[in-house]
C-alpha positions as CSV (number, residue, x, y, z in Angstrom):
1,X,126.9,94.4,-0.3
2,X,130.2,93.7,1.7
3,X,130.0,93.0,5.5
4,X,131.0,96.8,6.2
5,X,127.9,98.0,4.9
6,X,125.6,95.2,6.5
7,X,128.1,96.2,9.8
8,X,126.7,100.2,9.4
9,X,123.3,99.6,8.7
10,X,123.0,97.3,11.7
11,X,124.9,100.2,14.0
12,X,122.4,102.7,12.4
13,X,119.3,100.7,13.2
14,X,120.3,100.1,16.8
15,X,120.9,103.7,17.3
16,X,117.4,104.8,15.9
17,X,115.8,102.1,17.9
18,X,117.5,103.0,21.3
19,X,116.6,106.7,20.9
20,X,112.9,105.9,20.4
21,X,112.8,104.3,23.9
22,X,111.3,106.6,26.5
23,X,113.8,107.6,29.4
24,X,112.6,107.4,32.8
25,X,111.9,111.0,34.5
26,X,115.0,111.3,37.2
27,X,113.9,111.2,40.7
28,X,114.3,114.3,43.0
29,X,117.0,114.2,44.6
30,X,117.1,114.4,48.0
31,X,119.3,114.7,50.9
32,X,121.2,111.0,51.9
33,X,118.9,108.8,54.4
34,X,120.6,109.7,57.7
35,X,122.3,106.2,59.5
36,X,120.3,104.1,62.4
37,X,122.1,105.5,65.1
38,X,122.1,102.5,67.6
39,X,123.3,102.8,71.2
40,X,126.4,102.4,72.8
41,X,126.7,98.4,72.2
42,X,129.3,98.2,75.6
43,X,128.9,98.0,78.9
44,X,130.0,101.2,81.2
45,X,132.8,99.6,82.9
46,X,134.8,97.5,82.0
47,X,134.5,95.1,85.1
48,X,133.5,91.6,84.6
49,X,129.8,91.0,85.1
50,X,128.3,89.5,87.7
51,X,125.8,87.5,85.7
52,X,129.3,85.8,83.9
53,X,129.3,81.5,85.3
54,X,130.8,81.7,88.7
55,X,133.4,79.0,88.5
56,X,134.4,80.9,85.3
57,X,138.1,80.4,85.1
58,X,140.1,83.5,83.8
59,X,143.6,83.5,82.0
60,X,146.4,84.7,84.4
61,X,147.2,88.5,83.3
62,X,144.2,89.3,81.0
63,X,142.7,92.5,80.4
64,X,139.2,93.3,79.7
65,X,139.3,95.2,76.4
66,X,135.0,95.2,76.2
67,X,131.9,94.0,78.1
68,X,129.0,94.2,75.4
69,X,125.8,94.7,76.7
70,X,123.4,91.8,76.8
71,X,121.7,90.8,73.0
72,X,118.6,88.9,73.6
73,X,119.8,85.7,75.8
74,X,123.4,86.2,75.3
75,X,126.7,88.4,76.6
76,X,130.2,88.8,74.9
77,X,133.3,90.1,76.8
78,X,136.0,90.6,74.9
79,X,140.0,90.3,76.7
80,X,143.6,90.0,75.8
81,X,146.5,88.8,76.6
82,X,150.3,88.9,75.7
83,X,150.5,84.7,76.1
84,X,151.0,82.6,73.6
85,X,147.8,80.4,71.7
86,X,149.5,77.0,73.1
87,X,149.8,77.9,76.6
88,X,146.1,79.6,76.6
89,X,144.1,76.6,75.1
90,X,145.7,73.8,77.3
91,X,144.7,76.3,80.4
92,X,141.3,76.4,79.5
93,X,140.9,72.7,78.2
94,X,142.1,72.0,82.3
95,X,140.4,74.3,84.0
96,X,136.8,74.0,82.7
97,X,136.9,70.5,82.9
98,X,138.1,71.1,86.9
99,X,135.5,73.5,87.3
100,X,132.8,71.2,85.9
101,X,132.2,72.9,82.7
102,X,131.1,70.1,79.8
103,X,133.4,70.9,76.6
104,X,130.8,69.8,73.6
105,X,133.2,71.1,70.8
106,X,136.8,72.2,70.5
107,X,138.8,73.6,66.7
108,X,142.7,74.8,66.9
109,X,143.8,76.0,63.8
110,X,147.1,76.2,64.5
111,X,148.2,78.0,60.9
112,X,145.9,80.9,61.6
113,X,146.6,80.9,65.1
114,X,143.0,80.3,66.2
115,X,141.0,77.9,68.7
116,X,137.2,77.5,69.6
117,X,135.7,75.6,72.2
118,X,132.0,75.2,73.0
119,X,130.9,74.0,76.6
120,X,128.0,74.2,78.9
121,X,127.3,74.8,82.4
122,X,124.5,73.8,84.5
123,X,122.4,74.0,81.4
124,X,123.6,77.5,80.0
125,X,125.6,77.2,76.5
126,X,129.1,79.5,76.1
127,X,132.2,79.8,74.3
128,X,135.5,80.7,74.3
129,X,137.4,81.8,70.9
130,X,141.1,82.6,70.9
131,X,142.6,84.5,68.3
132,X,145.3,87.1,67.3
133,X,144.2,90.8,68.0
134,X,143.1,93.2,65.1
135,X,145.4,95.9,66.5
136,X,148.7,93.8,67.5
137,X,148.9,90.5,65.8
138,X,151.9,89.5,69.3
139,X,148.7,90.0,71.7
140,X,145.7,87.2,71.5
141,X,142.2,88.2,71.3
142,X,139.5,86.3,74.0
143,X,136.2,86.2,73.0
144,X,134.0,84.6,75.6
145,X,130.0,84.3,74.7
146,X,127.7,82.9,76.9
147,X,123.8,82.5,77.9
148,X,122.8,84.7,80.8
149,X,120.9,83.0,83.7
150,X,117.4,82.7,83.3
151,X,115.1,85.0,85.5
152,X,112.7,83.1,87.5
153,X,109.0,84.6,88.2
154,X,108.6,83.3,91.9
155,X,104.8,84.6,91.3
156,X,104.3,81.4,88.7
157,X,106.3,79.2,91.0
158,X,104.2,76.4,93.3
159,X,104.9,78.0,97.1
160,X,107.1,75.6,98.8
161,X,105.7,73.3,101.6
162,X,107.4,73.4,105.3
163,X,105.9,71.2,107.7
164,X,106.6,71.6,111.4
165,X,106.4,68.1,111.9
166,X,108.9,65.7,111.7
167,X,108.7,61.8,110.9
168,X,106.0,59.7,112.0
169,X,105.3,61.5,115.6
170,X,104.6,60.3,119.1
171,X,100.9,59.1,117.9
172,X,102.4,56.6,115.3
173,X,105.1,55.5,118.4
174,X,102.3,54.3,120.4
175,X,100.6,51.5,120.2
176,X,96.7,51.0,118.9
177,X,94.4,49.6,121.4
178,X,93.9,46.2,119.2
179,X,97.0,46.5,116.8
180,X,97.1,42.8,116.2
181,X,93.6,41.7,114.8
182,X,92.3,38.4,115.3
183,X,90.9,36.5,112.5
184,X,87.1,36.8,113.5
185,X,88.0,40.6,114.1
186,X,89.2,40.7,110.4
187,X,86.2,39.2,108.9
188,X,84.1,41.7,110.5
């Protein structure tokens, strides 16, 4: 027998075999599963909100592109700018230090035109990520992320003690009738 044959028989056997094998019934087919239709992920207005870190300094000339609605423990506002990557980052590297923000982190990529900078305030974590815009790669992109404040339950807190009376008070100005003890007195 030559290799042809051996070749054919082989071919013949697989094809007898594979149309023994049971197919699986097809599954009705029904109509698509209809998308999660989430909420509208921004805020109504584009105004800056007032839960954003007060001494929060803002680029000169931005404009608020999106203010996304809270996720959990965090916000992200989105802005632009026409300015340049160079003159944005050295503005923020001086005015969050002046405004006592605590830069844990900072990444310029100057090749892709990016920067990052981590900081905290008082406690709450945030971040600031420059980077060309998606629609005109002239305008830079500002995306600020931060922690919103925490929401205190004055119910759970301890009630705050005021006293009406002041330092030690005429009764500790005037003398006892024996202040000075002798030393029988003591003993006694």
């Amino acid at each position: 027998m030559n290799r042809a044959a051996i070749f054919i028989i082989a071919a013949a056997f697989i094809v007898v075999l594979s149309a023994c094998k049971p197919t699986a019934p097809a599954a009705p087919i029904g109509p698509p599963p209809e998308p999660v239709v989430k909420g509208p992920t921004d805020e109504p207005s584009k105004v800056l909100p007032k839960d954003l870190f007060p001494s929060m300094p803002m680029y000169p000339g931005i404009k608020v592109e999106h203010v996304r609605k809270p996720k959990g423990a965090m916000r992200e506002i989105l802005l632009s700018s026409d300015s340049t990557m160079p003159q944005m980052v050295a503005f923020y590297k001086e005015e969050l230090k002046k405004n006592d923000f605590h830069i844990t982190s900072s990444l310029i990529m100057p090749a892709r035109r990016t920067w990052s900078c981590d900081f905290h305030y008082n406690g709450r974590p945030g971040s600031i990520m420059l980077y060309p815009s998606d629609q005109d790669k002239s305008k830079m992109t500002i995306d600020l992320i931060y922690e919103l404040p925490a929401h205190v339950d004055e119910s759970l807190m301890e009630p705050k003690e005021d006293f009406d009376i002041e330092g030690p008070g005429e009764m500790a100005q005037q003398q006892a009738p024996n202040s000075n003890p002798s030393e029988k007195q003591k003993r006694n």
